[in-house]
N, C-alpha and C positions, 0 to 999 in steps of 0.2 A: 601277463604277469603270473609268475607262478607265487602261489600263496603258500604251495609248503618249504619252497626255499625262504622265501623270507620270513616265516615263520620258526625255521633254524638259524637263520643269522641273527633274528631276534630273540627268541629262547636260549639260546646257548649265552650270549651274555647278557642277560639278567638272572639264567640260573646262575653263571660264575659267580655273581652280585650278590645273590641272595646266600651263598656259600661260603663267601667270605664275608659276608656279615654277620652270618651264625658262628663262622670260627673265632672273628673279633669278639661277638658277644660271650664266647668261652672262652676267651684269653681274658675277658675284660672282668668277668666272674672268677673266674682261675686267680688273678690276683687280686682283686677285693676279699678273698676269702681268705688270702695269706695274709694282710693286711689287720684285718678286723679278728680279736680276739675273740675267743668263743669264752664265754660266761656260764657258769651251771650254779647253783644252790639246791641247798638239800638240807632238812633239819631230822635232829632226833632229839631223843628226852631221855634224860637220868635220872633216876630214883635212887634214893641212898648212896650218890655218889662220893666216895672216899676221897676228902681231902686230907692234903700231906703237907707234912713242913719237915725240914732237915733236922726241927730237935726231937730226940728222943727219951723218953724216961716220964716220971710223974704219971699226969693221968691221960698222956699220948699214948693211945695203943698200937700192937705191932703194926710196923707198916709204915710209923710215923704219922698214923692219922690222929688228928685233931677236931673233925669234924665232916657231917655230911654233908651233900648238898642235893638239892633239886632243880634240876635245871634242864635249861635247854641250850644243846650245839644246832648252831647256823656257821655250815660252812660257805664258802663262796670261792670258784675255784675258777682259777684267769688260767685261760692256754697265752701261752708266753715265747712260744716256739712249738719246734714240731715234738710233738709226745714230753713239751714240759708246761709245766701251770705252777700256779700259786695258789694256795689253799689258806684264806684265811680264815682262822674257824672263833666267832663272835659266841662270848657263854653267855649265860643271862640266866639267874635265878633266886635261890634262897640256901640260907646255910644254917646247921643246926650246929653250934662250936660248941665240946665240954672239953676240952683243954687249951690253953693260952698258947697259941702256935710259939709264940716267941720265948718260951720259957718253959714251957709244960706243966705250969701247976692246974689244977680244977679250975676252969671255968665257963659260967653256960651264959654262950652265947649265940645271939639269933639275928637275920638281917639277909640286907640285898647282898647280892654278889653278880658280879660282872666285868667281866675282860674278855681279850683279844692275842692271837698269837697268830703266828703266820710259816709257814711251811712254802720250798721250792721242792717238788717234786718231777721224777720222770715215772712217767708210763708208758708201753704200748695200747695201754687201752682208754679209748675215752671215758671222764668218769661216768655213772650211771646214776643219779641221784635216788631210783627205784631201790637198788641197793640194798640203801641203810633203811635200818627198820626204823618205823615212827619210835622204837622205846628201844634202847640200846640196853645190855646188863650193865646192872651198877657198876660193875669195876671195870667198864670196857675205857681204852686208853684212846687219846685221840688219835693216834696212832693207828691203832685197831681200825676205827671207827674211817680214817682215810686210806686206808687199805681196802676196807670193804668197799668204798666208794668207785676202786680202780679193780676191781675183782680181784683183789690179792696181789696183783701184780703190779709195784710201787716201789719205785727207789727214792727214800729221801736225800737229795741232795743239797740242802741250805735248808736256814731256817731252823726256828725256832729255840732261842736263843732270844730273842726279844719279843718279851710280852709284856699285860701290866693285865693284873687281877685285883679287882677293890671291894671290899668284903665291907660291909653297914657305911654305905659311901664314904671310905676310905680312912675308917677307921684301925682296917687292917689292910697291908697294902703288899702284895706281892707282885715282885718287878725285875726284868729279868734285861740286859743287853750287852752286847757283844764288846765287854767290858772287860778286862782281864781284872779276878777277882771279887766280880761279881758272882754273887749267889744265886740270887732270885727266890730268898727265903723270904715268909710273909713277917712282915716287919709294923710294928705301931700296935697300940691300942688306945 
């Protein structure tokens, strides 16, 4: 009996075995990966960030600011397709208000603030969470701020347009959707 012939009858199919089972296990990965969203988060922080409302005059200053905030962005960013995701970015903080958004006359006030707003974007580039700096400048725009996340290179395509912002648990209430005639001015006191 020769032992290297059948040693070739035998190796030659279990290595075809073993080579089509590594191709299935990369087929099988190949599309679990097109499947399964990719998820990123990434936070930053604002100091003396400039809130706005659409009235002007009184004792709103340029800009239509009515008051500061301190706060923190938590984005959270879903791939949704190829080179597109969803950016929904959570604020969470404190507001320093001297004029009555809804009116503009003098007034101080102080409290929670907290909303959500949601962005469809395209990129070539995956986001990077390393990015964004732990402390963003105060007037940086969310905007900005998800731009930096894709190195500059960001198309927004949908989004943003429905949000909801609640300032001394909802004693002021900025609210936005895809409503014709809707504002999205911060409304109540």
């Amino acid at each position: 009996m020769n032992t290297k012939s059948l040693l070739t009858r035998i190796g030659v199919p279990v290595l075809s075995l073993g080579l089509l089972g590594g191709i299935g296990a990369t087929m099988a990965t190949s599309a679990s990966a097109a499947v399964k969203p990719v998820t990123v988060t990434a936070n930053t922080h604002l100091n003396n960030h400039p809130d706005t409302t659409d009235i002007s005059g009184g004792a709103i200053l340029p800009g239509n600011v009515w008051a500061y905030d301190n706060a923190t962005e938590k984005f959270t960013i879903v791939q949704t397709g190829d080179h597109a995701y969803t950016v929904t970015m959570d604020y969470v903080g404190s507001f320093h208000g001297f004029a009555d958004p809804t009116t503009g006359a003098a007034l101080d006030s102080n409290g929670s603030i907290k909303g959500t707003i949601s962005y469809q974007v395209t990129s070539p580039n995956a986001p990077d969470p390393s990015a964004l700096p732990g402390q963003s400048a105060s007037d940086a725009h969310i905007s900005d701020n998800i731009r930096t996340l894709f190195g500059g290179d960001v198309t927004f395509v949908g989004g943003g347009d429905v949000y909801n912002f609640s300032y001394q648990n909802g004693n002021y209430v900025q609210v936005g959707a895809p409503t014709p005639g809707t504002t999205g001015d911060v409304t109540g006191h």
